[in-house]
Structure formats: structure tokens, C-alpha cells
C-alpha positions, -999 to +999 in steps of 0.1 A: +431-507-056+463-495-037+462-464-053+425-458-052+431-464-013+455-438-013+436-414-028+405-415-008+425-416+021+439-387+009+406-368+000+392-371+033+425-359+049+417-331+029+382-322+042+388-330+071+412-305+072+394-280+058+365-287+080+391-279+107+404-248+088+365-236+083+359-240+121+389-225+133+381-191+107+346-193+122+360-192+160+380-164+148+369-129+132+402-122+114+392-127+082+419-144+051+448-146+087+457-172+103+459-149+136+427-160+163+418-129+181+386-124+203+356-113+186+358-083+215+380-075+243+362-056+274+384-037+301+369-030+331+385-001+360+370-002+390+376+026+405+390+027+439+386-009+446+411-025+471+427-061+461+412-075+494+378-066+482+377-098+461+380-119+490+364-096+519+331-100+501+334-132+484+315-158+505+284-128+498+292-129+460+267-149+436+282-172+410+281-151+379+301-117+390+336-116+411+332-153+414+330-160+376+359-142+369+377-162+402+364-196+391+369-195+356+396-166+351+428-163+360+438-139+391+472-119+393+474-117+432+502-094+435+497-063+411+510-032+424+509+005+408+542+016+394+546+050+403+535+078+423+510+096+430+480+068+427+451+087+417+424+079+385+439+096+355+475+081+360+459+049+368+434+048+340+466+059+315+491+033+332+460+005+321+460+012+289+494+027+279+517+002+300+533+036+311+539+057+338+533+097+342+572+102+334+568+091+296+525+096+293+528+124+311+494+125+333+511+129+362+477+137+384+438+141+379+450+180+377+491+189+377+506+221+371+523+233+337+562+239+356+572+265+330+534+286+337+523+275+369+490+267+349+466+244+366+456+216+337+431+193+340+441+159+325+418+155+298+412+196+294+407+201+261+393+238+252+393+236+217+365+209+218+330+218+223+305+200+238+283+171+224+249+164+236+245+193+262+251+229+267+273+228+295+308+230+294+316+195+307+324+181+270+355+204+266+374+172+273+402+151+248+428+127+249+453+152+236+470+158+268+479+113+272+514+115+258+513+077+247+496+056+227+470+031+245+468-007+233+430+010+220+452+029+200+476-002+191+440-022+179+430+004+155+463+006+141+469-034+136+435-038+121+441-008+096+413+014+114+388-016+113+382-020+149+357-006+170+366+013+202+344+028+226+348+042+263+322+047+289+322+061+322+306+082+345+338+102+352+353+117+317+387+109+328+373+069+328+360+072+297+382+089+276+419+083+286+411+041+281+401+049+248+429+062+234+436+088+207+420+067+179+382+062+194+355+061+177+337+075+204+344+079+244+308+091+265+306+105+297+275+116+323+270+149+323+251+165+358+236+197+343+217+177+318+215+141+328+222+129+294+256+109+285+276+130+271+305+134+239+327+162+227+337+175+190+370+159+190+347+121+183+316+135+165+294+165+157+264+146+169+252+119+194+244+093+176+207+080+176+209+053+198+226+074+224+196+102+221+175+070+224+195+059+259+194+098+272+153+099+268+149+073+294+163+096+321+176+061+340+197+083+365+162+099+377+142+062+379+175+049+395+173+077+421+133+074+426+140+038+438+158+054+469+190+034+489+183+006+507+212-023+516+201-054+493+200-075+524+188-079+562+213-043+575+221-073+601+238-093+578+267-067+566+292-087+593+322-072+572+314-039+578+313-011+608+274-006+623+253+012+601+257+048+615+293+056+620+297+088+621+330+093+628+340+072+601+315+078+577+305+113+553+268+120+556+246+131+522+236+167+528+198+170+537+207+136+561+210+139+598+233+106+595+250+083+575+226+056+580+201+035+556+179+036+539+190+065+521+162+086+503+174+093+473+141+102+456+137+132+482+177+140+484+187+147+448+162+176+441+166+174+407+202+167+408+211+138+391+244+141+396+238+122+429+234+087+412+273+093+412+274+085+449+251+057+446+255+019+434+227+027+409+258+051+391+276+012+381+242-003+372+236+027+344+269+027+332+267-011+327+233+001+310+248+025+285+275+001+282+253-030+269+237-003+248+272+007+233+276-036+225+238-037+209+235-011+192+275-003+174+274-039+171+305-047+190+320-084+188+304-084+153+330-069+131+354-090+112+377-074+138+382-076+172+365-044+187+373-031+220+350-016+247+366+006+278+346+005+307+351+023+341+330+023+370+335+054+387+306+052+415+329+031+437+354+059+442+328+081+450+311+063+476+346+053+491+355+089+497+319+097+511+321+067+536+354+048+536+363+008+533+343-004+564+309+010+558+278-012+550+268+017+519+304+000+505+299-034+513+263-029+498+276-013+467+300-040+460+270-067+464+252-048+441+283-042+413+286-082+422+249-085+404+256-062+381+288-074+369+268-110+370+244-097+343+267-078+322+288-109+317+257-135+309+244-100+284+278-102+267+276-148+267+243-140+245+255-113+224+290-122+213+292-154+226+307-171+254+344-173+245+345-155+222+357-126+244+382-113+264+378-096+297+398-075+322+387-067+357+417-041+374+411-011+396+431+024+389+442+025+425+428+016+456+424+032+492+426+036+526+414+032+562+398+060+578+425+071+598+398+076+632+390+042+622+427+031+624+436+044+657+403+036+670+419+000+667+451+010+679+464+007+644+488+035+634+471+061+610+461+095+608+460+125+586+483+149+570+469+185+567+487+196+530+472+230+538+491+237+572+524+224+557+517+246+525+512+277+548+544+272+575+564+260+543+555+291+528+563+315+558+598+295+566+608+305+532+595+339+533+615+347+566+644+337+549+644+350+512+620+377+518+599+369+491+561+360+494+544+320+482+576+306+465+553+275+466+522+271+444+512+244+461+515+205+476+491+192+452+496+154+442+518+151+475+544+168+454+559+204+459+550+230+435+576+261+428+561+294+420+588+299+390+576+335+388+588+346+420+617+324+420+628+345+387+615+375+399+636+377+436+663+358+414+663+328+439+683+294+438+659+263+429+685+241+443+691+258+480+650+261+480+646+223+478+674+216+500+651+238+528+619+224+522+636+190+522+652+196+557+619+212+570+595+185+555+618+157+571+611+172+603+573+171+603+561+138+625+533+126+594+560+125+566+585+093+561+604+104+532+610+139+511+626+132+477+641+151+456+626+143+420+656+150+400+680+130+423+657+105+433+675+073+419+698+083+446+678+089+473+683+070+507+651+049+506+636+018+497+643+003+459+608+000+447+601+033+458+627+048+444+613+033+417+578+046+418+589+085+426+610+079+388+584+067+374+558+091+385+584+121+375+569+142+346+595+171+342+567+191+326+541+185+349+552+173+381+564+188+411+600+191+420+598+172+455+580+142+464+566+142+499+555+103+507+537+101+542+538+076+573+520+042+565+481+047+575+483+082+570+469+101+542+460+143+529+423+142+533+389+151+556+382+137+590+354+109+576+352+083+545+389+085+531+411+089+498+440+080+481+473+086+466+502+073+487+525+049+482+510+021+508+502-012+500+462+003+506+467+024+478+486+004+456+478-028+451+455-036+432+431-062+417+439-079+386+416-104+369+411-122+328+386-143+318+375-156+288+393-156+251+431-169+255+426-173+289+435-201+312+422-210+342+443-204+375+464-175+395+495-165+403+510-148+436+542-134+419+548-099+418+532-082+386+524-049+377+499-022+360+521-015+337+521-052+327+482-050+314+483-036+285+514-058+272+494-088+283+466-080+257+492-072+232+508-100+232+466-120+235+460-100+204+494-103+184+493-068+180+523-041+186+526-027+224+515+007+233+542+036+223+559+043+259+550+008+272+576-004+298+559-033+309+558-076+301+532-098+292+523-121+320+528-158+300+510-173+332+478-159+318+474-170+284+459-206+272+484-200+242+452-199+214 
């Protein structure tokens, strides 16, 4: 009897651990491992948005969006951007790569070949053609990102099994997250209004995305005109409706005030849904499409979607940080956002993902705005500099634009005539340094090759390093006065070094995620190794960031 005892005991030891086993495999897609994954991981750039834009809008927030992610995710308070300048490609690369322009090599949305004094693109790609329209706006790759991307890093660790897919409005958003190894990054195309590919992915649209493209969305979206989703009263956060020294008007509009008629403004031109909130709520749209219909979160992989939301950026430069049309596009990303996550509970599961909420930089104050409230700001015209640069070194070394240009806040040799007038690179830095120091805008000029010497802060010695792409970048980094930025009178921009540029939100949910948030400092760099080490898979190639342990329930 003892030793029938035994043995019964030990039979339902047995099922009942392989009833365990059986539901741990089934919370798991990693079929014959002992590795849990997510079923999907979704990454989510928002472009332009400020950290503070969490809380400035939160009380106005619904439950499902910003607040989900707060409530139920964990929240890095303290991310900062690692190098300089702050702009979307770099940010978009330093996401997914863990790396910084120096070893990526996107040192700018466009940056200058040094040894040609060719203006590239970042994701230029001329050997590509087109997909889905006739225009040239598909003549876009990865090939110039000189990393791999933790994309990249899933498709490797799952042999090629994984699914990865980019989408944005912008092609920068959509193709630089997804890496070298895609199965497919699409982007919006103006001339055509249809979402758009290039050769380097496929030879055709797939059906589904014809499908999507018939419903011309971006026109309905636009018919619907602008209106702010509540009483105009109501936007307490922001500067009075019409604000015209603060805020960029559409063309065709006597003022920058609602309701906004889009179905009368865009003519035709659909590329206006870019500066609208409706530009989120149809990327979300091709986005859910992208889950439905390639069946992402149902592999026996984890698959991986890329999302960026470009309209944000767009409607920050038009009208700045403190207008109702942004505090009205973030309510209305808030709803979106809202859906998109209860759309992803239904069709993967809930917890049975992973998401990422970040921005690729943030912005500024309008400058007017700033001094307005006796707050220091104002703006630094790269043009004049470029010109009396220019004419102080011609005076001298007789020899007509030695400097291509300030683009990226950086200076730009013209090697050409350097060679040609047989000029010294080293005395020609040493004069634009002295004259640049002078100018009342500018805090610091740094020399890139010497800057881990240069007589500034640590961390931003740091950041000019990091942001130094021999290849690509300028050979002086000019960082400007806090509050003060290279841009037009109203909305603002980006770029600098400051605090309002550089730090950014950073928030998980879901999958492997605890509950909580931390105020250390962290860093964009760190992302990517965060979802490595979620995913027990490799880090990106030139990643130079950690993992954040604080994030991780440890699954």
C-alpha cells in the first residue's frame, strides 16, 4: 500500500507538472525552448514629444492611452538623448541600435559626405525604385544605418522566423526602426496618397496594402475638417487660441485659430493630413491593418512592429508647445493610443505583448514666447553666422565659401577649396572657434576631434563624442545659449543640447513588465538593450548601452 501511495503520488506530481509545462508553452510562442518571449513587441516614436507632455496633459487623458501605460507600465523619468544633434533620423537609429551617430553613422536627417561635400539624405537610397507609386519618394533604404537594430537582432535569434514591419508617415520613421532585415517598412506618399514601399523589401504591395490605399483615409480624414475635441475654453494648458506671434498659420488661413478647414485647405493635397492629428489616427490605421492582416503576434515567434507617429513633429514646428492645435493633438493621439492598445488586447492578447512608448527628441519654447515671459530665449540665425563666417575667412585667406555650411549646428568645410588655396584645416578651426565664441547666441564652440578635452560640461562632452561621425559630421560643434534655438520667428524646432530637446519620454507595458518608475538617470541608448535582454536575444551590433533591470518582472 506504501508503495502504491508512492506511486500515485508520484503520477499526479507528474501531470501536474506537465499541466504546468503545457501552460507555460502555451503563454509562450517559442516553440520546443524553454525561453518565454512576447507573442509581439510594439515600439512606438513619438515624434517630437516633450517628457512633460505625460504629465501636462494627464488630468485630460482617458484611462486607456498615456494613462494605461502610466498605471499599469513602468515609466523611466529621467531618459536623456546621448549625443548631438537631436533630430529624427539619429533619434529613430539611437532607439533601435542602442548607438550613437559616431558608430551608426546617421549623424542628421541630411549630413554631408566630408571627403565630397555631398548632401545625403539619411535613408537615400537611389538604387531602389519605388513601390506603389510613380513618384520618387520610395528611393529610400536602410543601407546608409551603419548598425544593426534589435529588429535586426530578432530576425537573427529566431533564424529569420520573425516578423518585422515599420510604419510611419515620415520614411525615416518607418524604415530606420526596422532595421536591415524587414520584411517590409511603408511610408505615406503625398503625390499619390497611397502608403508607400521601395524595391529593396518587395516588387509589389501586397494585397492588403492595395486594399488599405483604396479607402483614400487621408482624404475622409481631411473632409472631416479641424476642430479641438473639446469646449476651445477648456484648453487651460495652452496659449489663447489665436497666437500669432507664437503660432505658424496654414496657408489659405488668415490665422492660426480653430476650427481649421481642412476639407477646403488641402485642395487635393493630401499631404496636409501630415500637419493634422488625423496623420496619428491613419498611421495607427495602417498599423492595425499591418497586425490583422501579416498576422503579427501569431507566429510561433515573437514578431516585431515599428511604429512612429510623425504628425506630432509636424504640428509642433507649425505651432509650438503652448498652442491649443498641440494640446488637441495630444488628446486626440490620447484616444487613439486608447484604441490601438484595446485593438492589440483582442488580437494578440492582453499580456501577451510588449510595448514601448519613447519620443526621438523633443522641443522647444517659442523663443517670443520665452521672453514674452521674461524667460531667457531667442533665436540663432545659422544663415547670418554662415555668411560673416564666410567673409571673415575670405578677408583673410583670400579664398571664397571655405564653409559649406552650419547644417546640424555643426561646421561644414568646403574640402575643395581648402585643397585647392592649399589652406591649413587646423588654423581654419582655430578662427571660426575664436569668432563663433564671440557671438552673444552661442555658449560653446567645440572642436570635434579634440572634444574629450574641451573646457565644458562632462555630459556634454559626452554627447558632442558621441554625435561625431568622421564621415559625416562637421568638424566643429556650435551648441547655443539655453532657450535659444536655429529656426523661424513662430511654432519652433529642435536639435540642441537643452533639457527641452533632450529629454525624453520613456514608457513599457505589458509582457515582462512590472509595474512602477524610476527617477534615475537612463538613457536612449539604453532601449534597445532593455528589449534584448526581455527577449534573451543578442544586443544590437554598435550598442553602447544597459538594460534597465528596474523594468523587467523577471518572466
Amino acid at each position: 500500500m506504501k508503495y502504491k501511495f508512492l506511486f500515485s503520488l508520484f503520477c499526479a506530481a507528474a501531470v501536474v507538472g506537465s499541466a504546468s509545462a503545457q501552460k507555460k508553452a502555451a503563454a509562450q510562442p517559442i516553440a520546443g525552448t524553454d525561453v518565454a518571449r512576447p507573442k509581439l513587441v510594439v515600439g512606438i516614436v513619438i515624434d517630437q514629444m516633450r517628457w512633460d507632455y505625460l504629465y501636462r496633459f494627464y488630468s485630460r487623458y482617458q484611462t486607456g492611452g498615456f494613462k494605461r501605460m502610466l498605471n499599469e507600465g513602468f515609466t523611466c523619468e529621467n531618459t536623456d538623448v546621448d549625443y548631438l544633434p537631436t533630430f529624427t533620423a539619429p533619434g529613430h537609429s539611437c532607439v533601435y541600435t542602442g548607438s550613437v551617430p559616431s558608430i551608426h553613422g546617421i549623424a542628421g536627417n541630411d549630413f554631408i559626405i566630408q571627403a565630397t561635400g555631398r548632401s545625403m539624405y539619411c535613408t537615400e537610397d537611389t538604387t531602389v525604385n519605388t513601390v506603389g507609386s510613380s513618384s520618387k519618394a520610395g528611393q529610400m533604404s536602410p543601407r546608409n544605418l551603419q548598425a544593426s537594430t534589435i529588429t535586426d537582432e530578432l530576425k537573427l535569434a529566431t533564424n529569420f522566423r520573425s516578423k518585422v514591419i515599420g510604419v510611419a508617415i515620415k520614411d525615416r520613421g518607418g524604415i530606420l526602426p526596422a532595421g536591415h532585415a524587414a520584411n517590409a517598412a511603408y511610408w505615406f506618399d503625398d503625390a499619390s496618397g497611397n502608403w508607400i514601399t521601395s524595391t529593396y523589401y518587395m516588387n509589389d504591395l501586397p494585397a492588403w496594402v492595395k486594399t488599405f490605399n483604396g479607402q483614400k483615409l487621408a482624404e475622409k480624414y481631411l473632409k472631416q475638417d479641424w476642430n479641438t475635441l473639446y469646449p476651445v475654453e477648456t484648453y487651460i494648458q495652452s496659449s489663447p487660441d489665436n497666437s500669432p506671434k507664437y503660432e505658424g498659420k496654414f496657408s489659405g488661413t488668415d490665422a492660426p485659430v480653430f476650427p481649421i478647414k481642412t476639407s477646403q485647405l488641402y485642395k487635393g493635397n493630401v499631404g496636409m493630413i501630415r500637419s493634422t492629428p488625423y496623420g496619428n489616427s491613419f498611421t495607427l490605421d495602417m498599423a492595425k491593418a499591418a497586425v490583422t492582416n501579416e498576422q503579427l503576434g501569431k507566429n510561433v515567434v515573437t514578431d516585431f512592429l515599428a511604429v512612429s507617429l510623425s504628425s506630432t513633429d509636424y504640428v509642433g514646428h507649425q505651432f509650438g508647445p503652448n498652442a491649443v492645435e498641440t494640446e488637441d493633438t495630444y488628446l486626440r493621439l490620447d484616444k487613439d493610443l486608447a484604441a490601438f492598445f484595446t485593438f492589440l488586447d483582442g488580437q494578440v492578447g492582453k499580456g501577451n505583448y510588449t510595448v514601448f512608448l519613447t519620443a526621438d527628441h523633443a522641443a522647444a519654447h517659442n523663443p517670443t514666447f520665452l521672453t514674452d515671459h521674461k524667460i531667457p530665449g531667442g533665436n540663432w540665425s545659422e544663415a547670418t553666422t554662415l555668411k560673416d563666417l564666410n567673409e571673415l575667412l575670405k578677408n583673410k585667406y583670400k579664398a571664397d565659401k571655405i564653409i559649406l555650411s552650419l547644417s546640424n549646428y555643426q561646421v561644414n568645410f568646403n574640402y575643395k577649396v581648402i585643397a585647392d588655396n592649399k589652406l591649413n584645416e587646423e588654423d581654419l578651426k582655430a578662427d571660426c572657434i575664436k569668432y563663433l565664441q564671440t557671438q552673444p547666441d552661442i555658449l560653446y564652440a567645440v572642436d570635434m576631434t579634440k572634444a574629450a578635452i574641451a573646457n565644458i560640461p562632462a555630459h556634454l562632452r559626452e554627447r558632442v563624442i558621441n554625435g561625431y561621425s568622421k564621415e559625416r559630421s562637421g568638424v566643429i560643434q556650435i551648441m547655443l545659449k539655453p532657450g535659444y534655438f536655429s529656426g523661424g520667428r513662430t511654432g519652433t524646432t529642435h536639435g540642441t543640447w537643452a533639457p527641452f530637446d533632450a529629454h525624453i519620454p520613456l514608457v513599457f507595458m505589458g509582457w515582462g513588465i512590472k509595474h512602477g518608475s524610476l527617477a534615475r538617470e537612463t538613457h536612449m541608448t539604453d532601449i534597445s538593450a532593455t528589449i534584448a535582454s526581455l527577449l534573451h536575444i543578442q544586443q544590437p551590433s554598435g550598442c553602447i548601452g544597459q538594460p534597465i533591470p528596474e523594468v523587467m518582472s523577471g518572466k
